[in-house]
C-alpha angles and dihedrals in degrees: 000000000000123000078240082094085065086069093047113098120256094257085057094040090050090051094059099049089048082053083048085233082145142355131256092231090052085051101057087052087055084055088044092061098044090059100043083057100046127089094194082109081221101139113055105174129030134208094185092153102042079044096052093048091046085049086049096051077052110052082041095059090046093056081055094052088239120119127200089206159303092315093039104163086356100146104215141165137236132230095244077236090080119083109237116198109243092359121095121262112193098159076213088291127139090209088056094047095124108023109140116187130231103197128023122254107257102256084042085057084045096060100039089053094060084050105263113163107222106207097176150324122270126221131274136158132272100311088336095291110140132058091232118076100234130114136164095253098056112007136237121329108229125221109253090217089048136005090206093066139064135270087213116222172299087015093032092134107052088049092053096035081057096037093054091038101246083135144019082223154004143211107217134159134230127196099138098025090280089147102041094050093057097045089055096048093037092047101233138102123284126184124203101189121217102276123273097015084094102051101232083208108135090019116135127256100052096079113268112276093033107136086198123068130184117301090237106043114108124182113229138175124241113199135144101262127043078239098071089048089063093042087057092034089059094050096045087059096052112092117233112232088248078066090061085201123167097200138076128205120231112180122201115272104181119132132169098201117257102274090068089051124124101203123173122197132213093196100171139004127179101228080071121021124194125214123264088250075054106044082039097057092045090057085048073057093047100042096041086054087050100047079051089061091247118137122253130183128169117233137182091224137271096257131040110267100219102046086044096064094040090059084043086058107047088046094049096048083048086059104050099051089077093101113037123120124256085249104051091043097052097048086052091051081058093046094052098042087062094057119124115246093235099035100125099176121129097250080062101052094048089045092066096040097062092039093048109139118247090253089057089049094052094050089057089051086058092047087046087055084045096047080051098056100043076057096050094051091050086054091044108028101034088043104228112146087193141025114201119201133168113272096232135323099274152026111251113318127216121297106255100008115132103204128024127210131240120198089341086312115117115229126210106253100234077062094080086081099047095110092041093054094054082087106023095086092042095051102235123160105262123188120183116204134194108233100153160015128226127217094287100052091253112138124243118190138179134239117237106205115190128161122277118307103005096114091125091057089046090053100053089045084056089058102046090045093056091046085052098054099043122158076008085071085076104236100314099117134186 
C-alpha cells in the first residue's frame, strides 16, 4: 500500500481497511508521515503511541470479525479546542499549556466510541477567538494552497490538517462560522450541524470542567467528500455509554435527486458584498443546477440581513460574558453605565451588549425563535429544500491582515463571516462546499442552508452537485 491512500477520502480509506488491504495501524503511520513532512504547521500536539495502541485494538477486532463502529481503525485529528483524556488541550492558550485532560469532551468520546483513532489536536487561535489560526504557543497555521494567506480560523488548523492530508477528518467547531470559514479558505467540506444534535460538553472556552458550554457553538466535522461527513456525522450523533443516554438520533435521509430540487439563491446583499471570482463561481453553481432540470430562483432571503446579524451579535457578546471573572464584569457594568447616551462607537456597542440585563436577554432570545421560525416557513411554505449563499466575500485573505477589500472598499474584518452567521445564531444546518478556484489557485466555495435537521439531505445534494460541476470545480476534485 502506497501513501497515496493518505489523499483518498475516509469512506476509501475505510474500505480498505474493512478488504484488509492495510492495517490501521499501517494507516496512522501513513498519517504520521505525512505530518512529520508537512510545514502547515496544522497538527500541534501527537499521541503517536495511545494512537497506535488504539490502531492496534483495532486491527485486532477486525481480525475477529467484530467492529467497535462506523470509524473503526479511522486515524483523525482534533481541533486543540476539544479536551482529550490523557493528551494535552491548550485551545491555543499559554495559560492552558499544560492542561492535560481527565475525561474526553462529549463529540471526542463519540468518535472514539465508534473506533476513531485520535492521533493528535490541530491549531487554533486563543480560545478560539480570531479568525485567523496563530497563537503565541505554536505559531501561525499556513494555508496549503498558499503560505501567504490565512487559514482562516477558529478551525484553521483542522481545514488545513485535511486539506494537506494530515488527516482523512476533523472535529472542529463554528459560533461565529469558525468552521465554515476555514473550510472555505482551506477548499475542502465543512458541516455545522443543526444545533444540539453534537453535544458542545468539554469544548474550550468555556474553562476547562464546565459542564455548559455557549448557547450558539456547534461541533462539526471537516473531511474531503460530503460522504465522510455522514460517516462522522453518524458517529457524532451516536452517544457514547458514559451519556447513558436512552435516545438515538435518525435523521431524515429522503432525497428526491437533484433534478427534483427547489433551490432558491441569495446570491448578493449589500450589508455584505462578494467579489466578482466569488459572485462568478456561485452563477457556474446556478447554471450547472439549471442544465440538471432543478429549479432555481434568486431571492433576496427569507430574513433581513442587517438586523440578522444584529440579533447574531447581541446574542454572541451575551454569551461570552459566562466565564469572566466578578472583577472583570463589574468593572465593565461601570464602564458601561458611564456610557454616553449617543456614543455610537463600536466599544459601546459592544459594552451594552455584554452588560444587557437578563430581561433584555430574554427578550433577544424571543426575537432569535422568532427569527427560526420566519426561516422554517420560507423552507416549508415557500417550498425550497435548499438555500445556497456564498461562503463568504472573498477567497483567503492575507495572512495577518485585519481587514480585506471588496471591489477597491475595505471591510471590516468581523465582516468574513457575515454570511456564515446568518444561521449561526438560528441553529440551521449550514455545509460549506468547495466548487471553484480563482485566478490565483485559491479555493471559493458556497454555503448550502436547509431547515432543521435536514444535513443528510444537504450532504447528498453536495455530492450531486460536485459531481455536477465537475472539471468546473476547478481542480478540487472528490
Amino acid at each position: 500500500m502506497t501513501t497515496d491512500l493518505t489523499h483518498q477520502p475516509a469512506h476509501v480509506q475505510l474500505q480498505a481497511l474493512d478488504r484488509r488491504e492495510i492495517s490501521s495501524r499501517e494507516l496512522l503511520d501513513l498519517h504520521l508521515g505525512r505530518i512529520d513532512a508537512c510545514h502547515v504547521n496544522a497538527v500541534v500536539t501527537r499521541d503517536d503511541d495511545a494512537a497506535r495502541t488504539a490502531a492496534r485494538a483495532a486491527d485486532e477486532r477486525r481480525a475477529r470479525n467484530e467492529s467497535s463502529g462506523t470509524l473503526d481503525g479511522l486515524p483523525l485529528t482534533i481541533k486543540d479546542s476539544f479536551e482529550t483524556a490523557g493528551l494535552r488541550t491548550t485551545s491555543g492558550a499559554e495559560d492552558l499549556a499544560h492542561h492535560v485532560p481527565a475525561r474526553d469532551a462529549d463529540a471526542v468520546a463519540r468518535l472514539r466510541h465508534q473506533g476513531a483513532v485520535i492521533m493528535g489536536k490541530t491549531n487554533t487561535p486563543a480560545y478560539c477567538q480570531d479568525l485567523h489560526t496563530d497563537n503565541r504557543l505554536f505559531g501561525r497555521t499556513l494555508n496549503p494552497h498558499d503560505s501567504e494567506r490565512t487559514a482562516g480560523g477558529s478551525s484553521g488548523g483542522p481545514a488545513a490538517a485535511v486539506a494537506a492530508h494530515l488527516t482523512p477528518a476533523d472535529l472542529g467547531s463554528d459560533l461565529a462560522g469558525s468552521l465554515r470559514l476555514p473550510a472555505h479558505y482551506c477548499g475542502v467540506y465543512g458541516l455545522r450541524p443543526t444545533h444540539g444534535l453534537v453535544p458542545a460538553r468539554g469544548h474550550i472556552p468555556r474553562p476547562p470542567g464546565w459542564i455548559t458550554s455557549s448557547d450558539m457553538v456547534t461541533p462539526g466535522p471537516l473531511a474531503r467528500h460530503p460522504r465522510d461527513l455522514d460517516l462522522l456525522l453518524d458517529a457524532l450523533t451516536t452517544p457514547s455509554p458514559a451519556e447513558n443516554s436512552p435516545w438515538r438520533v435518525k435523521l431524515p435521509t429522503a432525497y428526491r435527486g437533484i433534478g427534483q430540487l427547489r433551490v432558491a439563491v441569495w446570491a448578493e446583499d449589500a450589508r455584505c458584498p462578494v467579489d466578482r471570482e466569488t459572485a462568478d463561481a456561485l452563477a457556474t453553481v446556478e447554471q450547472a443546477l439549471a442544465s440538471a432540470g432543478t429549479n432555481v430562483r434568486r431571492t433576496t432571503g427569507p430574513v433581513g440581513f442587517t438586523d440578522s446579524l444584529r440579533l447574531f451579535e447581541q446574542l454572541l457578546h451575551a454569551t461570552a460574558t459566562a466565564a469572566t471573572d466578578d472583577e472583570a464584569g463589574a468593572a465593565e457594568l461601570a464602564a458601561a453605565r458611564n456610557l454616553q447616551d449617543d456614543d455610537a462607537s463600536p466599544r459601546a456597542a459592544i459594552l451594552r451588549r455584554r452588560t444587557q440585563t437578563h430581561r433584555v436577554w430574554l427578550r433577544a432570545n424571543e426575537e432569535r425563535l422568532r427569527l427560526r421560525e420566519t426561516w422554517q416557513r420560507f423552507f416549508a411554505d415557500a417550498e425550497h429544500d435548499v438555500l445556497i449563499t456564498p461562503a463568504a466575500p472573498t477567497p483567503a485573505i492575507p495572512a495577518g491582515t485585519r481587514a480585506f477589500t471588496v471591489d477597491g472598499v475595505e471591510w471590516n474584518f468581523f465582516d468574513q463571516t457575515g454570511w456564515a452567521n446568518l444561521t449561526s445564531h438560528v441553529g440551521l444546518p449550514s455545509l460549506v462546499i468547495p466548487v471553484a478556484r480563482n485566478v490565483e489557485g485559491l479555493p471559493i466555495g458556497v454555503q448550502l442552508v436547509g431547515p432543521s435537521y435536514s444535513d443528510r439531505t444537504l450532504l447528498a445534494i453536495a455530492e450531486d452537485l460536485a459531481s455536477l460541476l465537475g472539471g468546473m470545480a476547478g481542480g478540487i476534485s472528490l
